[in-house]
MILOPA-580752 format. One line per 2 residues: number of its first residue (from 1); their letters; for each residue x, y, z of N, C-alpha, C. Coordinates in steps of 0.1 Angstrom, whole numbers, plus 2048, in hexadecimal, padded with zeros to 3 digits. Layout:
! residues N
NUM> a> X/Y/Z/X/Y/Z/X/Y/Z ~ ...
This chain:
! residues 217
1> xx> E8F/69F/1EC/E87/6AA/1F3/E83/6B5/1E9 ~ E8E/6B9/1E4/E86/6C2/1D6/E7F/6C0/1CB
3> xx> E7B/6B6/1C9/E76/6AA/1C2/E66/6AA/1C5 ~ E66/6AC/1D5/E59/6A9/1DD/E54/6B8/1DD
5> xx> E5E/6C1/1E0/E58/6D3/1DE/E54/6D8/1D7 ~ E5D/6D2/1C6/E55/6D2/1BC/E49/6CF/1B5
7> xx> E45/6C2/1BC/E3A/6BE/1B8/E30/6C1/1C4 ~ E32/6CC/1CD/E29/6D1/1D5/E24/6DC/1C9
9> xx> E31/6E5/1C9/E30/6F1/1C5/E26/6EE/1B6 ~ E29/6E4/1B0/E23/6E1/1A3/E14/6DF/1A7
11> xx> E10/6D9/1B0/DFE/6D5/1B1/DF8/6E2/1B3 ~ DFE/6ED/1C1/DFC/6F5/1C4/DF3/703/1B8
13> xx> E02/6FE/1AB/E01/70A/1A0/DF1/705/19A ~ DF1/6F7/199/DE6/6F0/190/DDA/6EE/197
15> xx> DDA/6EE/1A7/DCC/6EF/1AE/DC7/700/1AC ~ DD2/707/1A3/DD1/71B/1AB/DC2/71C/1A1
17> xx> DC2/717/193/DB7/718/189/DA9/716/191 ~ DA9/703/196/D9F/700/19C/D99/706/1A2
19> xx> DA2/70E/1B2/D9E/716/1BB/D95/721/1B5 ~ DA0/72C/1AD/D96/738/1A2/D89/72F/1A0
21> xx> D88/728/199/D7C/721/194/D70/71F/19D ~ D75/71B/1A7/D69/71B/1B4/D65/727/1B8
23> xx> D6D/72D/1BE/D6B/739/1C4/D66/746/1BC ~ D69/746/1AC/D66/752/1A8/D5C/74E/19D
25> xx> D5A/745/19A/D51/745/18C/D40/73C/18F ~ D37/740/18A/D2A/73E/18A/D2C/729/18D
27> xx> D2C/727/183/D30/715/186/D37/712/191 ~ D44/71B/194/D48/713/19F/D42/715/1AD
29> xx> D3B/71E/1B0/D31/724/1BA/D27/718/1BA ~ D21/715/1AC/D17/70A/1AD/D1B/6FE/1B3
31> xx> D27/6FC/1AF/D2B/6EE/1B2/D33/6EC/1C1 ~ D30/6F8/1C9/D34/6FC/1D3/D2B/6FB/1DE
33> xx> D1C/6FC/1D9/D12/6FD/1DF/D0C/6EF/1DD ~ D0B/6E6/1D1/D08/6DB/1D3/D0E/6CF/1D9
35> xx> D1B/6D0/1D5/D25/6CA/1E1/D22/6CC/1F0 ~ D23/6DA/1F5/D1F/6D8/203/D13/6D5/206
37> xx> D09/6D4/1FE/CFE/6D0/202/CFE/6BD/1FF ~ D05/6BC/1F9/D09/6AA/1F8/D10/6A3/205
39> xx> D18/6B0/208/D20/6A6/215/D15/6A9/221 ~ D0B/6B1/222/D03/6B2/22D/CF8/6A4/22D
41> xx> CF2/6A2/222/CEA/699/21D/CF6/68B/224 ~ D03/689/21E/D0B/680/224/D08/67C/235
43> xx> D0A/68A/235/D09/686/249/CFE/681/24B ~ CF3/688/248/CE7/682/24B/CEA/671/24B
45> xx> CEC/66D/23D/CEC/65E/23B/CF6/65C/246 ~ CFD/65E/246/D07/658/255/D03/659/266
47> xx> CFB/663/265/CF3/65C/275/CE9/658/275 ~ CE1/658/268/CD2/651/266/CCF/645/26E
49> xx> CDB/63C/26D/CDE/62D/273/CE1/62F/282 ~ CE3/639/28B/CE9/638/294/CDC/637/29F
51> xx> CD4/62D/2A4/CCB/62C/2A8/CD2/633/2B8 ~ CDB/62E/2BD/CD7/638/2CB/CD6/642/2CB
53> xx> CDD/64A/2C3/CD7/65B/2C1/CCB/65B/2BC ~ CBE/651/2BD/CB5/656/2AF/CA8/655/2BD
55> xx> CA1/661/2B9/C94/660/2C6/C8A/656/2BE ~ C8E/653/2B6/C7F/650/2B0/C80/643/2B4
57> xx> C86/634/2B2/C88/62C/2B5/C87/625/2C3 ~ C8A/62F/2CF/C8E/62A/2DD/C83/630/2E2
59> xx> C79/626/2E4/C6B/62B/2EC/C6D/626/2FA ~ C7A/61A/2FD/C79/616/309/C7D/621/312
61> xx> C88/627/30D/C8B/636/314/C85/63E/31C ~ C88/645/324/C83/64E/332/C81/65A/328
63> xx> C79/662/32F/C79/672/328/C83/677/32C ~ C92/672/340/C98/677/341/CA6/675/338
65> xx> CA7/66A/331/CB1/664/328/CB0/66A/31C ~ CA6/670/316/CA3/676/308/CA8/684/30A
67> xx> CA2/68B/316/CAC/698/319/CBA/69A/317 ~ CBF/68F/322/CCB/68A/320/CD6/68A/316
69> xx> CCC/67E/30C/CD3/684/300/CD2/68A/2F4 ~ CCB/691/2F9/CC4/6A2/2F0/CD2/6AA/2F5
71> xx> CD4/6A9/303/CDC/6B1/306/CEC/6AD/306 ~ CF0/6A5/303/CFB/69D/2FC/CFD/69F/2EF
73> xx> CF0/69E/2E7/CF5/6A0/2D9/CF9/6AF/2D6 ~ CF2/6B9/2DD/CED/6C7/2DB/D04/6CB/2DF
75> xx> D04/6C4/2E8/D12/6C5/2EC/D1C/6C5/2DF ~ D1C/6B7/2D9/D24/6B0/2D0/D23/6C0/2C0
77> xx> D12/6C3/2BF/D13/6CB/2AF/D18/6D9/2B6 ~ D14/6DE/2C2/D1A/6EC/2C5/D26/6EE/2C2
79> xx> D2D/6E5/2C7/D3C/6E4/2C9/D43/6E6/2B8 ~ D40/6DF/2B4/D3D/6E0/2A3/D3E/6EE/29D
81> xx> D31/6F3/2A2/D2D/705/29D/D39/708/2A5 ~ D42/707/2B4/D46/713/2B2/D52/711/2B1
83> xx> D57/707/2AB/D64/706/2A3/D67/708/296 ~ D59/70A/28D/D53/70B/27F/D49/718/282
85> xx> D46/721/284/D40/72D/285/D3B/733/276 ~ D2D/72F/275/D2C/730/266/D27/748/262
87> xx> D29/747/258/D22/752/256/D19/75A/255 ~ D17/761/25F/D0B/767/260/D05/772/251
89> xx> CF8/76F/251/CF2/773/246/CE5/777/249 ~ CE0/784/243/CD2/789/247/CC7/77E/23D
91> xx> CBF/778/244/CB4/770/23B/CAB/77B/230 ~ CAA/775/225/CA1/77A/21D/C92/776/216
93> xx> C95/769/220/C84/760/220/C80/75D/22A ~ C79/75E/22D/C72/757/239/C65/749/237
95> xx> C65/742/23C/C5E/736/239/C55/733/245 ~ C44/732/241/C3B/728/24F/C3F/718/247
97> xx> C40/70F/250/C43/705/254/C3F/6FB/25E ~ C34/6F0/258/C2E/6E8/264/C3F/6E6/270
99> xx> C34/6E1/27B/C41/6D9/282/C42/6CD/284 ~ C3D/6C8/279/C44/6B9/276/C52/6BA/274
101> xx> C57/6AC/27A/C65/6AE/27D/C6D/6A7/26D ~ C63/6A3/265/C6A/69B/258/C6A/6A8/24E
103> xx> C65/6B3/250/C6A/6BD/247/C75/6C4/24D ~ C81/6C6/244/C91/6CB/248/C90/6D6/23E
105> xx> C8D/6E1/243/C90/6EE/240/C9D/6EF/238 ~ CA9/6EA/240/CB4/6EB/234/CB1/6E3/229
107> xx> CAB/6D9/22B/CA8/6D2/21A/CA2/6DC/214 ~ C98/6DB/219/C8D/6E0/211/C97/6F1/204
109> xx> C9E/6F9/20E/CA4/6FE/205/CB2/6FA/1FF ~ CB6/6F0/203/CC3/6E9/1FF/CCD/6EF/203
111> xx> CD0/6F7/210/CD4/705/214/CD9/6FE/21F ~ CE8/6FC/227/CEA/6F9/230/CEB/706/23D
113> xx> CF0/70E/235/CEA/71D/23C/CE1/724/242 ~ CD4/71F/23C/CCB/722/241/CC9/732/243
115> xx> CCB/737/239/CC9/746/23A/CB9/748/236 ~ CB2/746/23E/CA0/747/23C/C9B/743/24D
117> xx> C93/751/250/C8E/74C/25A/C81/741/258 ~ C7E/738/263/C74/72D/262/C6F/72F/26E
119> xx> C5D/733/269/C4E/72F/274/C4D/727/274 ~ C52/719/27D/C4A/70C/282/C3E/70E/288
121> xx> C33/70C/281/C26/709/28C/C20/6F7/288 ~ C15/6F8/28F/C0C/6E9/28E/C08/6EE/281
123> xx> C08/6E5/276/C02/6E4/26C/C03/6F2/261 ~ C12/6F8/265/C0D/705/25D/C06/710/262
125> xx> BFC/711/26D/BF5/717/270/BFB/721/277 ~ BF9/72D/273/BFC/73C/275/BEF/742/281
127> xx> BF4/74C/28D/BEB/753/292/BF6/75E/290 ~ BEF/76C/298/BF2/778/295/BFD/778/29D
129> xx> C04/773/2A9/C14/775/2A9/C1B/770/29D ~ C19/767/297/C22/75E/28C/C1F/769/27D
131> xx> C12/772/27E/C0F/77A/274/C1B/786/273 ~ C19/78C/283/C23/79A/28A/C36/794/284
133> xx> C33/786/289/C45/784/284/C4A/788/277 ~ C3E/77E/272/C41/783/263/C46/78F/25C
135> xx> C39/799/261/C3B/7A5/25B/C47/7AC/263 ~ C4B/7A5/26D/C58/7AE/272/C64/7A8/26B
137> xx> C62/79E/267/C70/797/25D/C6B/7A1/251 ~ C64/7A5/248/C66/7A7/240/C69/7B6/243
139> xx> C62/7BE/24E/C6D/7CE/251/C7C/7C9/24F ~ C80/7C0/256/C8D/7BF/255/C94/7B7/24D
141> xx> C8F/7B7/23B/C96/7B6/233/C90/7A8/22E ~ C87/79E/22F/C87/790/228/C79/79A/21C
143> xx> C7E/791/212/C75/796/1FF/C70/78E/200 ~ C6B/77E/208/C66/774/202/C5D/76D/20E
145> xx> C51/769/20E/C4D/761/217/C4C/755/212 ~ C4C/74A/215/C47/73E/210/C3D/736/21E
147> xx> C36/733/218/C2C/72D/221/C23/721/21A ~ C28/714/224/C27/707/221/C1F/702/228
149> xx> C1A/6F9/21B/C13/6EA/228/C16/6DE/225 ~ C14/6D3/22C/C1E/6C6/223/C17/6BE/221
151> xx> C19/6B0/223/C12/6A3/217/C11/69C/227 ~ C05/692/22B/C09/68B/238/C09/68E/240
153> xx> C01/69C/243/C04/6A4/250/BF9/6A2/25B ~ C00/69D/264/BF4/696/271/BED/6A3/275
155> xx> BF1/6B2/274/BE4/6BC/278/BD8/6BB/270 ~ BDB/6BB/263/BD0/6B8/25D/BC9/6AA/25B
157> xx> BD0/6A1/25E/BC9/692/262/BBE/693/272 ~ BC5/698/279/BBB/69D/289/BB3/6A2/283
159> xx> BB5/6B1/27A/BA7/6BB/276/B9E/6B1/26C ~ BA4/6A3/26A/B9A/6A0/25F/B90/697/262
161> xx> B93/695/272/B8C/687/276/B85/68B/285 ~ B77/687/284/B6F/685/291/B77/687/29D
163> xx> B82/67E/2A1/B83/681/2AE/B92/688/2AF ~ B98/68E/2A5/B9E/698/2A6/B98/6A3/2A7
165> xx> B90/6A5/29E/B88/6B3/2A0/B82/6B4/2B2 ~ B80/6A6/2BB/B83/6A6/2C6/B87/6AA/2CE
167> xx> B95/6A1/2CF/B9F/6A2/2D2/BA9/6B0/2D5 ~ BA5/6B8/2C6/BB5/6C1/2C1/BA9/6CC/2C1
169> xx> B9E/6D1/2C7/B98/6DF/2BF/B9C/6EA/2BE ~ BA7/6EF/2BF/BB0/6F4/2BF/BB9/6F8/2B2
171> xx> BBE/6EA/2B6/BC7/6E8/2A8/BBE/6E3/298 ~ BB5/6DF/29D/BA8/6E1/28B/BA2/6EA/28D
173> xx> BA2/6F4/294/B9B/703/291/BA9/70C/289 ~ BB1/705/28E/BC1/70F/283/BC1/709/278
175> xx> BBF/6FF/278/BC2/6F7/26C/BBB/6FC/262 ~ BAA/6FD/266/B9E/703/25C/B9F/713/259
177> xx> BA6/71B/264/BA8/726/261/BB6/728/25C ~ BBC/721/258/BC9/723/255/BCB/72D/245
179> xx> BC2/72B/237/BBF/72F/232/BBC/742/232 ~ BB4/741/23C/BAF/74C/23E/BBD/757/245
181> xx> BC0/751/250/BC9/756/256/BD7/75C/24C ~ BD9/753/243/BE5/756/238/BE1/767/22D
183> xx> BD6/767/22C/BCC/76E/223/BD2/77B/22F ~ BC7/779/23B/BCB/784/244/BD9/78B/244
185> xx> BE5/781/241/BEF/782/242/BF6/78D/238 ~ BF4/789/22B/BF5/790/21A/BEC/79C/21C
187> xx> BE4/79D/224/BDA/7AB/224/BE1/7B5/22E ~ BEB/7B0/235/BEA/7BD/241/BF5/7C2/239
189> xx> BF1/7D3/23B/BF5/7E0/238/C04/7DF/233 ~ C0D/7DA/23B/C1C/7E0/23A/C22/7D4/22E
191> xx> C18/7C7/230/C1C/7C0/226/C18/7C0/216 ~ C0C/7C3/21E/C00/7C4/20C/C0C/7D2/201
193> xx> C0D/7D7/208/C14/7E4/200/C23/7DF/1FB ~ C29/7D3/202/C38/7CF/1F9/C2D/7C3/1F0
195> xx> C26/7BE/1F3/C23/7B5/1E9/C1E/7B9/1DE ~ C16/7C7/1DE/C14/7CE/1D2/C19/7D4/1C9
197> xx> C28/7DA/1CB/C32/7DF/1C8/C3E/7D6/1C6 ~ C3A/7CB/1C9/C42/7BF/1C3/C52/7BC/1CD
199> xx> C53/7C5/1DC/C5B/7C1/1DD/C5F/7B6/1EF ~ C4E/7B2/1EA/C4D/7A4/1F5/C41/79A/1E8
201> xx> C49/78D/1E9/C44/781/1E5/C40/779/1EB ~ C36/773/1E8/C29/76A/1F3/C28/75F/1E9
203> xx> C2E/754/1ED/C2E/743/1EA/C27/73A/1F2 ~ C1E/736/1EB/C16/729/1F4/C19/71A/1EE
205> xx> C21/714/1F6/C29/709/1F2/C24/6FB/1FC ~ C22/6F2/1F4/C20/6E3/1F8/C2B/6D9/1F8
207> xx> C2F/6D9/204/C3A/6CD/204/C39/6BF/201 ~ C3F/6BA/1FB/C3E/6A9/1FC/C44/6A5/206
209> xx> C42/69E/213/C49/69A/21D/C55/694/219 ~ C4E/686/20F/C5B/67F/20B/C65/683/209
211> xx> C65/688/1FC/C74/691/1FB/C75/6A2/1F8 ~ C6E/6A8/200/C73/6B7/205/C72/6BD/1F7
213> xx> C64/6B3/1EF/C64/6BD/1DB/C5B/6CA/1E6 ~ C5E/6D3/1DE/C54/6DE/1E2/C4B/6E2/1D3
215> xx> C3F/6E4/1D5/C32/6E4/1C7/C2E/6F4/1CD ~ C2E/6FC/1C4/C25/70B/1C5/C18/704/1C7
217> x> C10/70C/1CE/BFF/705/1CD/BFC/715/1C5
């Protein structure tokens, strides 16, 4: 028995370095943040395969069965959060964001956290509520916008073709003014004045769908 105490008490002394190491120094922070971003990437691969949880696969399905288990799974991760209650943190970026469902926001910043608010619209496309949010995230504290469009994106396949322009007029009149609207965006008053004084940043970034590279345009 003292044999076994001692060789507690022994790992204990020799994990104590490790621990400091993680917790207090620049590398171990790094390797703290790559790691948990590894074991998230893990899970993913471990339900990827799980075809009855997967909407994409089961077209024989009811729309009342997909609710179903929308609302089954929504059960299973809450439960999760509120046994695991992560840290709350004021965002300092804010991101527009098609709403294609193959871009993952936490990829994209490798951030399981998700301390960044995210504009999902069609295709990226901003109107003047999604303008108004903006500038009210950055009253309250975000330095950075990023504003994306991606690789493969069916709004801009609709806006490019005869019978989407159709179909969507709507959605290829945002698409064509989407440009312009971003412009409008960098020009109004409360923003133009942090972006001049350098303490709001304005990113226009192209996603690769495939794998979540992000390119400055």
């Amino acid at each position: 028995m003292k044999t076994r105490r001692r060789a507690v008490v022994v790992g204990i002394l020799l994990a104590l370095p490790l621990l400091a190491l993680l917790l207090w120094t620049a590398p171990g922070r790094h390797v703290q943040f790559v790691f948990g971003g590894a074991l998230v990437n893990l899970g993913y691969r471990m339900q990827d395969h799980l075809e009855p949880y997967d909407f994409v696969h089961h077209h024989d399905v009811t729309p009342e069965e997909v609710w179903t288990e929308m609302l089954h799974q929504n059960g299973l991760a809450s439960a999760v959060r509120h046994r695991f209650p992560r840290t709350p943190r004021h965002p300092l970026v804010a991101m527009v964001v098609c709403m294609d469902a193959r871009l993952d926001t936490a990829e994209l910043a490798g951030d399981t956290r998700q301390y960044y608010y995210v504009v999902r619209t069609a295709g990226s496309a901003i109107e003047a509520k999604e303008a108004e949010m903006l500038e009210l995230a950055v009253e309250n504290g975000v330095k950075v916008l990023v504003l994306t469009t991606h690789s493969d994106c069916a709004a801009e396949r609709a806006a490019a073709s005869p019978d989407g322009r159709q179909r969507f007029p709507a959605l290829t009149r945002a698409v064509a003014e989407r440009g312009l609207r971003l412009r409008e965006l960098a020009a109004r008053p409360f923003l133009a004045e942090r972006i001049a004084d350098g303490r709001l940043l304005v990113k226009h970034i192209e996603i690769d769908t495939a794998t979540e590279t992000m390119r400055v345009r």
